[in-house]
C-alpha positions as CSV (number, residue, x, y, z in Angstrom):
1,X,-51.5,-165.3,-2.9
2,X,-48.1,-164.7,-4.4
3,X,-48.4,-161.7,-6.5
4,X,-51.3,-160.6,-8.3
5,X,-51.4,-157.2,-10.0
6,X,-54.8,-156.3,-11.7
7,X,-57.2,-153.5,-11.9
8,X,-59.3,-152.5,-9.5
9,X,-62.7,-151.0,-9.6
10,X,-65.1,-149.9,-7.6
11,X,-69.3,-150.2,-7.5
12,X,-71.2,-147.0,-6.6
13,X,-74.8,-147.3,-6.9
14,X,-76.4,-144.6,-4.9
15,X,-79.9,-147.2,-4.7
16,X,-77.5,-150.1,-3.1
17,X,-75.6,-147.5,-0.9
18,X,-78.8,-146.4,0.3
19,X,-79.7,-149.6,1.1
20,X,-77.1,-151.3,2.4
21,X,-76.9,-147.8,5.2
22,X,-80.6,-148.1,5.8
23,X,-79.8,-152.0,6.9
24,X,-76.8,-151.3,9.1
25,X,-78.1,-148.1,10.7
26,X,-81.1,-151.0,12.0
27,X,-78.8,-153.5,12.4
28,X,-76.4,-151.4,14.8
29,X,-79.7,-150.5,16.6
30,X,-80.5,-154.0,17.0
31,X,-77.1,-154.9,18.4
32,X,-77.3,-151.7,20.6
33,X,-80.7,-153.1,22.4
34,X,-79.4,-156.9,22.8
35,X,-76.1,-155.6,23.8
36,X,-74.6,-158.8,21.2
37,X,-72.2,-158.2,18.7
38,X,-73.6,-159.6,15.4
39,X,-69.6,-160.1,13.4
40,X,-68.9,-162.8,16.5
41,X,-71.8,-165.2,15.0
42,X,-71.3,-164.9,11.2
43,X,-70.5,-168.3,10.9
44,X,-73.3,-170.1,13.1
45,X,-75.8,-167.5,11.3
46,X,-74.5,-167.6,7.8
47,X,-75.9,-169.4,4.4
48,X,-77.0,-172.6,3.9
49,X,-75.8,-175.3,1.5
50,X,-76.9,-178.5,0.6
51,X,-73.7,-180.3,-0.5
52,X,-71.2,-178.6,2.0
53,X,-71.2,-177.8,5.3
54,X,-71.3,-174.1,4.9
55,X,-71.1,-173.2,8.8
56,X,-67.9,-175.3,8.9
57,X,-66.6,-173.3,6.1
58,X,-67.0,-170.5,7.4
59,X,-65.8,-171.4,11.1
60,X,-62.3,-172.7,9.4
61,X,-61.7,-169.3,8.2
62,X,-62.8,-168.0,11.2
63,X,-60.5,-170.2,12.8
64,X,-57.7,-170.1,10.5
65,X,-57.4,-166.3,10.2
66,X,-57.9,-165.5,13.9
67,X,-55.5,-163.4,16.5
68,X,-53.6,-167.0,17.6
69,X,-52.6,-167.8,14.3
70,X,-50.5,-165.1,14.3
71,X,-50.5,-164.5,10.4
72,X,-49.3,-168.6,9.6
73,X,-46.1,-167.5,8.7
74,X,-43.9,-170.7,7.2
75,X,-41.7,-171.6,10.6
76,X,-43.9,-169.5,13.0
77,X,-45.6,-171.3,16.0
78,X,-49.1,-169.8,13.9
79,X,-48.1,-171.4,11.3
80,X,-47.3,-174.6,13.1
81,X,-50.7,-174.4,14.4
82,X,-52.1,-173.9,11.2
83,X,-50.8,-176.9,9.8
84,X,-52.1,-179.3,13.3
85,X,-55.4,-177.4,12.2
86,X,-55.4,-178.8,8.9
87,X,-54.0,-182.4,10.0
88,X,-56.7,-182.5,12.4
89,X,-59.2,-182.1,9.8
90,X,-57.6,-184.6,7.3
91,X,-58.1,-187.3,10.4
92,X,-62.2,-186.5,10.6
93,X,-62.5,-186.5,6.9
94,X,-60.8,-189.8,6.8
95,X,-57.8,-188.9,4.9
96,X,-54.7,-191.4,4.2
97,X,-51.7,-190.1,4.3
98,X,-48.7,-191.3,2.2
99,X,-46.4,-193.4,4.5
100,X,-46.6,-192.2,8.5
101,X,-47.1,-188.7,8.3
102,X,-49.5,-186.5,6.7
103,X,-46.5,-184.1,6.6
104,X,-43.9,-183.6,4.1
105,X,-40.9,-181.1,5.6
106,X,-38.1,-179.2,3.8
107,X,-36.2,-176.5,4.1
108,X,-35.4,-173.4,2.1
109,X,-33.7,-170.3,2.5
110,X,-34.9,-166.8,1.5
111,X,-32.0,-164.5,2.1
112,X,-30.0,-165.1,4.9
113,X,-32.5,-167.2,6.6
114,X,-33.6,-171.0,6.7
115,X,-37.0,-171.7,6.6
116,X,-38.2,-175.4,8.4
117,X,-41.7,-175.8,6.5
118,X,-44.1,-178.8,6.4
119,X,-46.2,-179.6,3.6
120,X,-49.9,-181.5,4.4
121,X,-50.8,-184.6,2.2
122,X,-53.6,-186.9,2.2
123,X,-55.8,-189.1,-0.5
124,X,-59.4,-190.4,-0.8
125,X,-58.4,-193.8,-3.2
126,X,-60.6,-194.4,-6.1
127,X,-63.2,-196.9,-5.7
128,X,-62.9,-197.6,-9.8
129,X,-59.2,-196.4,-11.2
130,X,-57.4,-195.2,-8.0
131,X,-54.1,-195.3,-10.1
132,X,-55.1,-191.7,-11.7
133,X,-55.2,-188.8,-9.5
134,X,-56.3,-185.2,-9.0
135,X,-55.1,-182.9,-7.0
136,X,-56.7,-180.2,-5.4
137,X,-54.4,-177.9,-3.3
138,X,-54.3,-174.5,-1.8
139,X,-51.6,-172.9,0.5
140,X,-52.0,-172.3,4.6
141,X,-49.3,-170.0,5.1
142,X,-50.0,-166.2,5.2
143,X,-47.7,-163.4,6.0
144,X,-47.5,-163.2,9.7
145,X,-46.9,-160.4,12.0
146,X,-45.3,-157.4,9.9
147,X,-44.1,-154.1,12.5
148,X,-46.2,-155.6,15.3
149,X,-49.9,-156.4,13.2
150,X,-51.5,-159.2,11.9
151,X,-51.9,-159.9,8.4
152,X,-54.5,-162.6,9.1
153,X,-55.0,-163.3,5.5
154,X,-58.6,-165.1,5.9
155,X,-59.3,-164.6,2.1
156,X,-55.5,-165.0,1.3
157,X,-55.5,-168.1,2.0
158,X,-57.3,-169.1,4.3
159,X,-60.5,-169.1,2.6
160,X,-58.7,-171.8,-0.4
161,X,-57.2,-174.1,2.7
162,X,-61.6,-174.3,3.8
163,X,-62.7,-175.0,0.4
164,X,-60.2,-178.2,0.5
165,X,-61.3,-179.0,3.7
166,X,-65.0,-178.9,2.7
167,X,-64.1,-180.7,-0.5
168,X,-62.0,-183.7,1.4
169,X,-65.4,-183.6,3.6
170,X,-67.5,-184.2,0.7
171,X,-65.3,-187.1,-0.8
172,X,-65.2,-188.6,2.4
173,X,-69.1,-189.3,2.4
174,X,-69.0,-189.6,-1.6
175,X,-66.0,-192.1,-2.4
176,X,-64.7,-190.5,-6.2
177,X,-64.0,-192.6,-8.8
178,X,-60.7,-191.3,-9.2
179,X,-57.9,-191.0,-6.8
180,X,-58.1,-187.3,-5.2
181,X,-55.0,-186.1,-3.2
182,X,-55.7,-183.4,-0.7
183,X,-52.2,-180.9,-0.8
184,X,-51.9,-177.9,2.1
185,X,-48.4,-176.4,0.4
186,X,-46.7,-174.0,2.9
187,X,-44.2,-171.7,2.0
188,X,-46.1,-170.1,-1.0
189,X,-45.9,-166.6,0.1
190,X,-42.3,-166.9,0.3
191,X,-41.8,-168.0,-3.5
192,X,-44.2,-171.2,-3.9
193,X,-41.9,-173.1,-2.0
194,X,-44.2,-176.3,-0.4
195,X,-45.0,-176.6,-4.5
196,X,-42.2,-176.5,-6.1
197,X,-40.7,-178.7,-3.4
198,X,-43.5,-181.8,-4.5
199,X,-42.9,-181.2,-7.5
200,X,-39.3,-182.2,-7.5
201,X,-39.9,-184.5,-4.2
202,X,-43.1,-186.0,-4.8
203,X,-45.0,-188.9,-2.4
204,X,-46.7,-190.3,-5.6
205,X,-45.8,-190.7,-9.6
206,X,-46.2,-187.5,-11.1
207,X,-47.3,-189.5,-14.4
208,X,-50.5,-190.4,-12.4
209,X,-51.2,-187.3,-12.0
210,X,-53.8,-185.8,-14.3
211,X,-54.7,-182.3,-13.1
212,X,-54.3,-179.5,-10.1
213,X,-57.1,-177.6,-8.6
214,X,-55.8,-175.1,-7.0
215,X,-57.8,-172.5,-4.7
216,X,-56.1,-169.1,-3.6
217,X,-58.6,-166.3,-2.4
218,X,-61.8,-167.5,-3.1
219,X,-63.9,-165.9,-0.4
220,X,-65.0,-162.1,-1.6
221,X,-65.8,-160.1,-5.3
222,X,-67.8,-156.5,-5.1
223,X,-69.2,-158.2,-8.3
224,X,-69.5,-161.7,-7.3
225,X,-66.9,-163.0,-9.8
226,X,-65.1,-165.8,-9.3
227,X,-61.7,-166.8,-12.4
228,X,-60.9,-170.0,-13.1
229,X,-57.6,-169.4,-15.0
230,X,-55.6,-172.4,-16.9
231,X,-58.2,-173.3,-20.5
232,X,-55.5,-170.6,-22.4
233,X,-52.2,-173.5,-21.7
234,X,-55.3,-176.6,-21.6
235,X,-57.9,-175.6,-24.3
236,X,-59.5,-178.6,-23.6
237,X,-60.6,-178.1,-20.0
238,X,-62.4,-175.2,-21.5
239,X,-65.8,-177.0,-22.2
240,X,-65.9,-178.5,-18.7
241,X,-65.8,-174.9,-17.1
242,X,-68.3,-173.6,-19.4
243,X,-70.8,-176.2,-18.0
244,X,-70.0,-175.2,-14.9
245,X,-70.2,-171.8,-15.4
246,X,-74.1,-171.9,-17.0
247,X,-75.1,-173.2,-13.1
248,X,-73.0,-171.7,-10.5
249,X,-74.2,-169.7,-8.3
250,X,-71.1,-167.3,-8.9
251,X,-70.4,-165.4,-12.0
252,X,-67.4,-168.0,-13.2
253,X,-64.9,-166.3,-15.7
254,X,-62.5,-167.8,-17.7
255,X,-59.6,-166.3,-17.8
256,X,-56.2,-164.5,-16.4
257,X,-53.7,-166.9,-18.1
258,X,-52.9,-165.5,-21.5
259,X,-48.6,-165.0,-21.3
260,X,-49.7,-161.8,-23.4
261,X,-51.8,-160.4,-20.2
262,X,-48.3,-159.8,-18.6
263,X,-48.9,-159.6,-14.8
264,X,-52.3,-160.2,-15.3
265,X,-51.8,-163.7,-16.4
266,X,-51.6,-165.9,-13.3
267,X,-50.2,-168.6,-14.3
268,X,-47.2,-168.9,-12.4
269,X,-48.3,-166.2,-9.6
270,X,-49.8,-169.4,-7.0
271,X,-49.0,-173.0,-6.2
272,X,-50.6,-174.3,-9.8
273,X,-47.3,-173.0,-11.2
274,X,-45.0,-174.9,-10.3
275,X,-47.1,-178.0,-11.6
276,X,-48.0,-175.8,-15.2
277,X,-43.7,-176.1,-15.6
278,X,-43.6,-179.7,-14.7
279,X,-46.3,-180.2,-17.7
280,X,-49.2,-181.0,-15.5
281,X,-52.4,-179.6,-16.6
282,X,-54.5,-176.8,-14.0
283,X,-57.2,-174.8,-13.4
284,X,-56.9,-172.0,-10.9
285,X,-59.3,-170.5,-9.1
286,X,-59.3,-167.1,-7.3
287,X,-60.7,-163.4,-7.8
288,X,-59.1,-160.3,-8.2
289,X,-57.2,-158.3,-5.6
290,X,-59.1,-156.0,-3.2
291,X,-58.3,-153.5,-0.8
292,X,-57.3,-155.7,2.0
293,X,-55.1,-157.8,-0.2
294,X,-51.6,-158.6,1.8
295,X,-53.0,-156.2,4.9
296,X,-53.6,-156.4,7.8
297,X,-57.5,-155.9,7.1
298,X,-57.9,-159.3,5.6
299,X,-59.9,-160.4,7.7
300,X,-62.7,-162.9,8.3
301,X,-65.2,-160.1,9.2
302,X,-64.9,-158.6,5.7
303,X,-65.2,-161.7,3.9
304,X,-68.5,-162.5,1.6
305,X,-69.8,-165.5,3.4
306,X,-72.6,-166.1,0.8
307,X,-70.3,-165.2,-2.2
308,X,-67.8,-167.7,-0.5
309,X,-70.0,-170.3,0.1
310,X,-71.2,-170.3,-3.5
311,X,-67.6,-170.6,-4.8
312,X,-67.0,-173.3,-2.8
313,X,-69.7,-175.4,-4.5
314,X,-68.5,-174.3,-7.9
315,X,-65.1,-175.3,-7.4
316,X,-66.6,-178.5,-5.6
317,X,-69.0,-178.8,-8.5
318,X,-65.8,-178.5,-10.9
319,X,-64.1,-181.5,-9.4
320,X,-67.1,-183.7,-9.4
321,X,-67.2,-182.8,-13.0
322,X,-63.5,-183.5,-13.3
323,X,-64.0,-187.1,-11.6
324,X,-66.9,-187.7,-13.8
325,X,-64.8,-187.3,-17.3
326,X,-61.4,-188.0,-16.5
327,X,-61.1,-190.9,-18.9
328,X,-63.0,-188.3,-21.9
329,X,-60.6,-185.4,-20.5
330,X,-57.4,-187.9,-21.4
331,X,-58.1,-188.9,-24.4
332,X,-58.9,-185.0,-25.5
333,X,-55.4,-184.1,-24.3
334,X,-53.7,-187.1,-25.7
335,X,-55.3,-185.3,-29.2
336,X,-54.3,-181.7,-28.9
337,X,-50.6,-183.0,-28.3
């Protein structure tokens, strides 16, 4: 993510301290007889879902945030094999892409140097109006290698890119009825470049184009909260979060995008932003910042992987909702105009 600046707090229970040392005291004995690191198998061993392949989302974390990718800075050979990751994954999940390419390059420049960076596009068409879309995005790129370390940034972002992935994978086997549009925006740590740049350059009509969903750090909460920011600017998605708020499996929170919650208000602080100024509607979803946020620590051995796996279907959930009512959800914006 961008910028985020909230509070943070901490949970101190002495009952859940004792525990949660009572566990790993047996588990380290465990690992010391079998001689087998137990972080290497987390996601072959981790929770179960029925509507997404939780190991996968795990592994592309895994994957995404390991030693290779070298932090998946924009212009980076990690970051270039970030983004062949994620166009791998758009071919198994059956993606089209608009024209040749799944990717859409640009440049920037942050100072004195030129970025070459490389958006990743797909679709699932509509089987009953594929002229409306949603689109559900989340950013790949991370921070990269900062005074010789990694900043893997498995929460930031590679947990959002998974969720996608896991999404596109459900869409594949369950055709929506509405056109979804897959986005992987790079550049976003460097000033939400990839988004701003389809905003101005887009491969479809923006006027199509009824919402964003967009995921950045979704994977971990000492709390097990999970914000979906965006009802303050669109009132009238508010209804279709509480519904899925009453079921998930997360504690969803509605919030973080009141203009009067100064840096608190997240609005413009991820990829969402830049379609929030182009007068596109969105709902955001992330958590709060934690101690590993932009550090080298964020890592995929101290993500939640049932906490993450949960979010996942909630956002997942969200969509299908989405799908479900777009033709109610038009007609309730067309009357708060």
């Amino acid at each position: 993510m961008n910028l985020k600046s909230v509070s943070r707090r901490t949970l101190a229970l002495a009952s859940l301290a004792l525990i949660i040392s009572t566990s790993a005291a047996r588990g380290q004995a465990d690992a010391s007889r079998s001689n087998v690191r137990t972080d290497s198998s987390r996601s072959d061993a981790g929770p179960r879902s029925k509507v997404i392949d939780a190991a996968r989302l795990l592994r592309d974390v895994q994957t995404l945030s390991a030693d290779d990718m070298q932090g998946r800075k924009t212009g980076t050979e990690g970051g270039a094999k970030a983004r062949a990751y994620v166009v791998e994954a758009f071919k198994r999940y059956g993606l089209q892409p608009y024209g040749a390419s799944y990717l859409q390059p640009f440049t920037f420049a942050r100072g004195a140097q030129t970025y070459q960076a490389n958006n990743v596009v797909g679709f699932i068409r509509g089987k009953t109006e594929p002229a409306r879309v949603v689109i559900v995005s989340a950013h790949y790129d991370h921070l990269g290698v900062v005074n010789g370390e990694i900043y893997h940034g498995a929460d930031d972002n590679a947990s959002g890119v998974a969720t996608l992935l896991a999404s596109a994978d459900y869409f594949n086997r369950h055709t929506p009825a509405h056109t979804i549009v897959f986005i992987a925006f790079d550049g976003e740590e460097e000033g939400l470049q990839g988004s701003q740049y389809f905003v101005k350059s887009p491969t479809l009509d923006l006027k199509s184009v009824a919402l964003d969903v967009n995921m950045d750090m979704v994977s971990r909460n000492e709390r097990g909260e999970l914000y979906a920011a965006g009802a303050h600017p669109y009132p009238f998605l508010k209804s279709y979060l509480e519904e899925i708020a009453k079921d998930a499996s997360v504690h969803l929170l509605i919030g973080h995008d009141d203009p009067k919650l100064g840096h608190d208000d997240w609005t413009l602080q991820s990829d969402q932003g830049a379609f929030h100024i182009a007068g596109i509607p969105f709902i955001y979803f992330g958590v709060e910042d934690h101690k590993d946020y932009h550090k080298p620590t964020d890592t995929f051995a101290n993500i939640d992987p049932p906490f993450f796996v949960h979010s996942a279907e909630t956002i997942l959930s969200f969509v299908q909702l989405i799908d479900k009512n777009l033709d109610r959800i038009d007609k309730e914006r067309a009357a708060k105009k």
